[in-house]
GUBASE-771911 format. One line per 3 residues: their letters; for each residue x, y, z of C-alpha. Coordinates in nm, 3 decimals, always signed. Example, Ala and Ser with C-alpha at 12.3 -4.5 7.8 and 13.67 -1.06 7.14 Angstrom:
REM residues 2
as	+1.230:-0.450:+0.780  +1.367:-0.106:+0.714;
//
This chain:
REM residues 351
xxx	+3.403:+1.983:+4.272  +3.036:+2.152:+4.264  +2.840:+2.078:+4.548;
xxx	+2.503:+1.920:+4.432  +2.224:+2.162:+4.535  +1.913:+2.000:+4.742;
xxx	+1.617:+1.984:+4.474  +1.344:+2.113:+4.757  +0.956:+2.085:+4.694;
xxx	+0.719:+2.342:+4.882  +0.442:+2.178:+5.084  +0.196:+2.339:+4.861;
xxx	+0.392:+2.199:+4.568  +0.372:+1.852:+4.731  +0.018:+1.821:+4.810;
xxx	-0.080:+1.932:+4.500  +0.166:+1.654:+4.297  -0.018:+1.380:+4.130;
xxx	+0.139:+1.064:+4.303  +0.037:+0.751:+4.141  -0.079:+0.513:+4.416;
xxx	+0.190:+0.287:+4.589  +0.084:-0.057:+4.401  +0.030:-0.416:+4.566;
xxx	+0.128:-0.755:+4.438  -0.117:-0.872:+4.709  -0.399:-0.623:+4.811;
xxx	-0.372:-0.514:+5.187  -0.045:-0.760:+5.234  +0.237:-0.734:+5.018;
xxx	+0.340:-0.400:+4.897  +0.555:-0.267:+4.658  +0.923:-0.245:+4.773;
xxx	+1.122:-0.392:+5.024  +0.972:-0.707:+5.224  +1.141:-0.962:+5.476;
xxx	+0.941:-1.282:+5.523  +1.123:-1.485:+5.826  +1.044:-1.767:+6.040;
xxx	+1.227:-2.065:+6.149  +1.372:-2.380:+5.928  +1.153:-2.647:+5.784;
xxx	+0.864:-2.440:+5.875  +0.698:-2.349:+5.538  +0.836:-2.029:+5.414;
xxx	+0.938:-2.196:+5.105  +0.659:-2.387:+5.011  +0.442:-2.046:+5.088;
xxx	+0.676:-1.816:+4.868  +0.669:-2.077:+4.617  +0.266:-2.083:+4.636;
xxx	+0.276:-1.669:+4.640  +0.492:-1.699:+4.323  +0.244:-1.889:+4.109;
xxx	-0.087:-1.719:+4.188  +0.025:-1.427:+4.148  +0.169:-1.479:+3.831;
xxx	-0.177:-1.577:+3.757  -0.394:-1.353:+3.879  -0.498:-1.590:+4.167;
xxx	-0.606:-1.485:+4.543  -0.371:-1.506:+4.794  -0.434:-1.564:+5.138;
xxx	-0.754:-1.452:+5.064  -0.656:-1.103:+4.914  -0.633:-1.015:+4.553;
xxx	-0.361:-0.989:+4.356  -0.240:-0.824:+4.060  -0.096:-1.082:+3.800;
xxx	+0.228:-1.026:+3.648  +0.548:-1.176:+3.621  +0.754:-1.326:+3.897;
xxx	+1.130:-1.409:+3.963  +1.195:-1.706:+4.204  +1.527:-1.704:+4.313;
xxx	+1.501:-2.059:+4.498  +1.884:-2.067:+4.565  +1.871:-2.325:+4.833;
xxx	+1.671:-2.582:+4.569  +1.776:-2.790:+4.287  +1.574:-2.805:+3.968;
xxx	+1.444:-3.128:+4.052  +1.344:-3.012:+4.373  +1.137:-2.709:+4.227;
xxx	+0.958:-2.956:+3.977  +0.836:-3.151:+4.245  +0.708:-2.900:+4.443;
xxx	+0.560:-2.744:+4.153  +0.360:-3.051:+4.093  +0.226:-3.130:+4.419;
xxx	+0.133:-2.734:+4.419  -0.042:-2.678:+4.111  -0.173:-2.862:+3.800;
xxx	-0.068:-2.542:+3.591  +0.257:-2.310:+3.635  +0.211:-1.999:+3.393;
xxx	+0.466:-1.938:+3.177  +0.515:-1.607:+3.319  +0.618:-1.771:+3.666;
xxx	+1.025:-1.788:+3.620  +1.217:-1.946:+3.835  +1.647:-1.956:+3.934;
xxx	+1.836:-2.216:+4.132  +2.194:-1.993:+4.111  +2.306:-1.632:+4.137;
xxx	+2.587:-1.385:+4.231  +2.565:-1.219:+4.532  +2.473:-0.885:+4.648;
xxx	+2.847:-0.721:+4.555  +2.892:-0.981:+4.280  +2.667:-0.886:+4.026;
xxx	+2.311:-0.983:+4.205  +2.157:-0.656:+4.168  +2.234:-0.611:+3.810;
xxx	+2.132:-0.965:+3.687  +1.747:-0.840:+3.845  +1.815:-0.535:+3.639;
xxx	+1.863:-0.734:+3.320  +1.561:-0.978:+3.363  +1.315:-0.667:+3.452;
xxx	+1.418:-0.534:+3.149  +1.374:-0.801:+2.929  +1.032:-0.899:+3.131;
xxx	+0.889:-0.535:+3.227  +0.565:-0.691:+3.364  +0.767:-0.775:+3.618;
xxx	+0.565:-0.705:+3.964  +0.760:-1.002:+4.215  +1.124:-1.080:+4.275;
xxx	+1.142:-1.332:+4.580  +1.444:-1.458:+4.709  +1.541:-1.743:+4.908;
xxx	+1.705:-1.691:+5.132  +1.923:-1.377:+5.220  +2.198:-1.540:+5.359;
xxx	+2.323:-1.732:+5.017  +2.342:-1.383:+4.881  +2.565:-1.138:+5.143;
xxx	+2.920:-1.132:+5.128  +3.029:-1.125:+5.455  +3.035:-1.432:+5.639;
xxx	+2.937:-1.359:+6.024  +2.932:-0.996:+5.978  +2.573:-0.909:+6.141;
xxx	+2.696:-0.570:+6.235  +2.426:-0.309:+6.209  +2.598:-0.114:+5.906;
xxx	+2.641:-0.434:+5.703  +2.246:-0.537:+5.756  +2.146:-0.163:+5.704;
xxx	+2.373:-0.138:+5.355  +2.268:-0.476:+5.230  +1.887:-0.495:+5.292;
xxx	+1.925:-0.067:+5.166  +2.075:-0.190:+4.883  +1.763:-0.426:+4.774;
xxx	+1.503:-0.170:+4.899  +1.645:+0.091:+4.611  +1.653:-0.182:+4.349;
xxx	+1.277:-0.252:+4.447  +1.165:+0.123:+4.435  +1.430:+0.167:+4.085;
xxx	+1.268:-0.093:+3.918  +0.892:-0.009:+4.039  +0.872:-0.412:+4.226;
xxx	+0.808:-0.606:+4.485  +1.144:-0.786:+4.642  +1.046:-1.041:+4.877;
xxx	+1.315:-1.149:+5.085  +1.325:-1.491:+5.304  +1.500:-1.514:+5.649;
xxx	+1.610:-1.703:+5.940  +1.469:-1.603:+6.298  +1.713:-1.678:+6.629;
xxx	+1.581:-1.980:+6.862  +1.582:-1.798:+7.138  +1.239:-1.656:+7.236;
xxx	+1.109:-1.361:+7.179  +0.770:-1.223:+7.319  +0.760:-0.972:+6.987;
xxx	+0.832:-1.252:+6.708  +0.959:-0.882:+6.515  +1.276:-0.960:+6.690;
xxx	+1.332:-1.263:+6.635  +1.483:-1.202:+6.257  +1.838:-1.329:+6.260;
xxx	+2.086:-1.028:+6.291  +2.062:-0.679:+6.428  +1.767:-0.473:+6.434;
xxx	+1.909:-0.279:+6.094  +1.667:-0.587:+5.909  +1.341:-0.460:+5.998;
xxx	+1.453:-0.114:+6.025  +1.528:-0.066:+5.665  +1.255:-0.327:+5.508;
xxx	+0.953:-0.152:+5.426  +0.712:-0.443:+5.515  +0.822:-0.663:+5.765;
xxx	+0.631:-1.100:+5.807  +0.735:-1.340:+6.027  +0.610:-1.699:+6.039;
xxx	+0.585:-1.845:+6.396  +0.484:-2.207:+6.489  +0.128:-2.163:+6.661;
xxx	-0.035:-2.358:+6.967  -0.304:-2.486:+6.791  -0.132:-2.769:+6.594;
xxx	+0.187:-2.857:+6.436  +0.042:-2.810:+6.111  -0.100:-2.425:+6.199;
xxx	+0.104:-2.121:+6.239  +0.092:-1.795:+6.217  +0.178:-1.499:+6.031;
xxx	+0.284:-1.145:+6.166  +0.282:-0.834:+5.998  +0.391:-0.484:+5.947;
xxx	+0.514:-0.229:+5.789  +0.478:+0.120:+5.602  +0.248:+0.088:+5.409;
xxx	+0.039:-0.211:+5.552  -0.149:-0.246:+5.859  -0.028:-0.459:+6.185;
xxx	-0.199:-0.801:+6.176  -0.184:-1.142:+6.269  -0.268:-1.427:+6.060;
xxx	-0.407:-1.772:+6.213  -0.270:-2.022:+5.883  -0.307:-2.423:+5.856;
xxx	-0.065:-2.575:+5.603  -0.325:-2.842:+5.410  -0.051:-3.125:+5.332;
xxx	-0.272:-3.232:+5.066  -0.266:-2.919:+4.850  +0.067:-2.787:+4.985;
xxx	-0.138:-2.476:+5.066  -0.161:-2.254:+5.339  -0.463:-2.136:+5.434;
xxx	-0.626:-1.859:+5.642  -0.815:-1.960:+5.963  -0.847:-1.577:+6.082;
xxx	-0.748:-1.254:+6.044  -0.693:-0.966:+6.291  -0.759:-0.736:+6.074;
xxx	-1.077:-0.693:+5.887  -1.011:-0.598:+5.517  -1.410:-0.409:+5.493;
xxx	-1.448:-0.289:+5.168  -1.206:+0.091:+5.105  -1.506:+0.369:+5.084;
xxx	-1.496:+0.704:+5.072  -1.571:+0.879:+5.403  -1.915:+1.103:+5.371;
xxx	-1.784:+1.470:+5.314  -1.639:+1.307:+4.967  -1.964:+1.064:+4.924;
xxx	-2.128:+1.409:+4.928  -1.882:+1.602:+4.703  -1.966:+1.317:+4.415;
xxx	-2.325:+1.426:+4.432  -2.205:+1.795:+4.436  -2.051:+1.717:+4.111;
xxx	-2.339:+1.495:+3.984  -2.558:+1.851:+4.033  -2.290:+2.098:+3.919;
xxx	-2.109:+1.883:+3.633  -1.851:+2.130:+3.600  -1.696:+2.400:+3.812;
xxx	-1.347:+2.631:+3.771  -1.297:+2.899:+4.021  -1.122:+3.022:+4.332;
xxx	-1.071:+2.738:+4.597  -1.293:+2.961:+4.863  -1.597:+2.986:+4.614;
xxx	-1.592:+2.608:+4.551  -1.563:+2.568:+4.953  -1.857:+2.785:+4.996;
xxx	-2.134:+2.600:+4.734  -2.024:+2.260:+4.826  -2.081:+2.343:+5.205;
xxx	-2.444:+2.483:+5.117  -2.503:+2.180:+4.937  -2.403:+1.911:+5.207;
xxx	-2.436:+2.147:+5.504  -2.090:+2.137:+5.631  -1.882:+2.383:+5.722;
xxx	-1.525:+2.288:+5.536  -1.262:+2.550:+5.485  -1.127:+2.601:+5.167;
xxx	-0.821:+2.433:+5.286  -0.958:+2.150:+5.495  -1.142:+2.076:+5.153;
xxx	-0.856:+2.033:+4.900  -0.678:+1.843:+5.130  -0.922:+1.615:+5.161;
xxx	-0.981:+1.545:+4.785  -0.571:+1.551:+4.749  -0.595:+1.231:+4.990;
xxx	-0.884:+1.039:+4.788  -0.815:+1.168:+4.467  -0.802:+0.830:+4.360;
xxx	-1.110:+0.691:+4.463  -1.251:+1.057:+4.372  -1.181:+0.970:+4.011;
xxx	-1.290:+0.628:+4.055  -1.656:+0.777:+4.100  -1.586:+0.978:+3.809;
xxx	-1.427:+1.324:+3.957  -1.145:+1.504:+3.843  -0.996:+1.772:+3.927;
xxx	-0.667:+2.026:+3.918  -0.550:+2.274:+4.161  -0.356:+2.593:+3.973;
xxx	-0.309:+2.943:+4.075  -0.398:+3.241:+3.893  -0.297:+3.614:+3.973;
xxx	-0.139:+3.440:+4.286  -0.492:+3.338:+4.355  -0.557:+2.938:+4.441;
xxx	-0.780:+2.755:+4.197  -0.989:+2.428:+4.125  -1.093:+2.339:+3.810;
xxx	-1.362:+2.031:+3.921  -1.542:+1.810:+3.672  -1.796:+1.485:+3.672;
xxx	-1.640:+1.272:+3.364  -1.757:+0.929:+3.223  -1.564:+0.713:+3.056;
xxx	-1.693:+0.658:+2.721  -1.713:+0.317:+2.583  -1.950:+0.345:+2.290;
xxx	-1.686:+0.357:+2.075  -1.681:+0.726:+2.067  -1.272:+0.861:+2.000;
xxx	-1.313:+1.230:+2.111  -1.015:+1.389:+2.248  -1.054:+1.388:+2.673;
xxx	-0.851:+1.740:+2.617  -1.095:+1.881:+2.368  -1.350:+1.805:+2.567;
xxx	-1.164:+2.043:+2.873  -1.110:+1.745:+3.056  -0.801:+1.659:+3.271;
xxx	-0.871:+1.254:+3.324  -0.667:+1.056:+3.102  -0.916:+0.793:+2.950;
xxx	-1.155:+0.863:+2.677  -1.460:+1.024:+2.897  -1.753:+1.273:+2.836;
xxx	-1.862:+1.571:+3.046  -2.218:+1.453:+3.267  -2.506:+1.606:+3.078;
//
């Protein structure tokens, strides 16, 4: 049998590579991919999954953080219909239709994983899949070995980064105490090993209607969450935040490469050259190198101030093509690529 070769990407390859940013259901909160959400029974988990499920479906803040509407999957297997409905309508005067909701399913080695696959596909705005909880879907009764939690939260982590989603995963935590609530997740440490964002509810001291929420992960920033559960609304809300969520900017070396651009509208050249006249315009003293990288990491919010740009080699030389583009929304059809510009929307060149 052929051996599969290693498909191997240089560095320079790799920094170059136009990634498209990792997405968010909820900004600064919930990422795309693999998410465990414990905390003890009768707490809340349910009600605030439930809550999560709805808003953003439509669009609606959560927690105080913005979402990104699309379609969500609540796999409420410890529920019955009825129950749902009742929720529902102490929750919300309006579900969306694109809010979709299961009281049964197969389990992880059953069939589970395939019957997401089928209702992606037939719904491909799907952004949430939340299940509740992750012990009505594994196999293995009592087996909390670390393999079996590794394979088994692994195995919902690829379906989340196959299918592009967010998989949000409810859990029990252990009664015994903990000073890092982290550890408290029921099972071995394999559960927040493999997850990539990791939330844990924990009663606070403040009242029995307050907890709060811990977080971390990858690709979101450790915080702690001071939440009150209104009975009247069913809501939770946010009391404070350890983390301030200021505004994302870029940092000044790029503030002053947008008014490079602004200036020079277009430039293509070696990467050294480019280096050079944006230093004697903002009186820094980049390398060519420390300069690409930094536009690599805010290419995004580069392009969100209307600079593009494409690195290329020529004559084994290293090259930048740079440009300040507009989006045009006159009604004006002109080809972006007859134009000589990379960005994808409809834009014109800065005159």
């Amino acid at each position: 049998m052929a051996q599969k070769k290693l498909e191997a990407i240089s560095g320079e390859e790799l920094m170059d590579m136009r990634l498209e940013p990792l997405r968010f259901c909820v900004d600064t909160l919930l990422p795309q991919g693999m998410c465990v959400l414990g905390g003890a029974s009768k707490i809340g988990k349910s009600w605030m999954v439930l809550d999560w499920c709805v808003r953003i479906a439509k669009g609606e803040p959560v927690l105080g953080q913005a979402t990104h509407g699309g379609t969500t999957l609540y796999l409420c297997l410890e529920d019955t219909c009825r129950r749902v409905q009742d929720r529902l309508n102490r929750l919300t005067n309006e579900v969306p239709a694109n809010a979709y909701f299961v009281t049964g399913s197969e389990t992880l080695h059953q069939g589970l994983l395939d019957q997401i696959r089928s209702f992606v596909e037939k719904h491909p705005a799907t952004v949430l899949v939340a299940v509740d909880t992750l012990q009505i879907i594994r196999d293995t009764e009592g087996d909390q070995s670390y393999a079996n939690d590794y394979q088994e939260i692994r195995m919902l982590k690829a379906l989340a980064d196959e299918l592009g989603i967010t998989v949000l995963v409810v859990h029990h935590v252990r009664k015994m105490g903990d000073q890092d609530p982290l550890n408290r997740l029921t099972g071995s440490t394999a559960i927040s090993g493999a997850a990539d964002t990791i939330m844990v509810l924990d009663r606070s001291h403040r009242s029995a209607d307050c907890a709060t929420l811990f977080v971390t992960g990858r690709d979101v920033e450790v915080r702690e969450l001071e939440l009150r559960f209104r009975r009247e609304t069913c809501w939770w809300e946010v009391l404070s935040d350890s983390l301030e969520t200021p505004e994302v900017r870029l940092p000044g070396e790029m503030q002053a490469l947008v008014a490079f651009m602004e200036s020079e509208k277009l430039f293509k050249g070696p990467n050294g050259v480019f280096a050079q006249k944006f230093n004697d315009f903002a009186g820094t003293a980049l390398t060519a190198k420390q300069l690409k990288q930094k536009m690599n990491q805010y290419r995004y919010l580069l392009e969100d101030q209307g600079v593009y740009f494409e690195n290329r080699r020529s004559n084994g030389q290293r090259m930048v093509d740079v440009y300040l583009c507009r989006v045009q929304d006159d009604g004006d059809d002109r080809d972006a690529e007859n134009l000589g510009c990379p960005c994808d929307p409809v834009c014109v060149p800065e005159s």
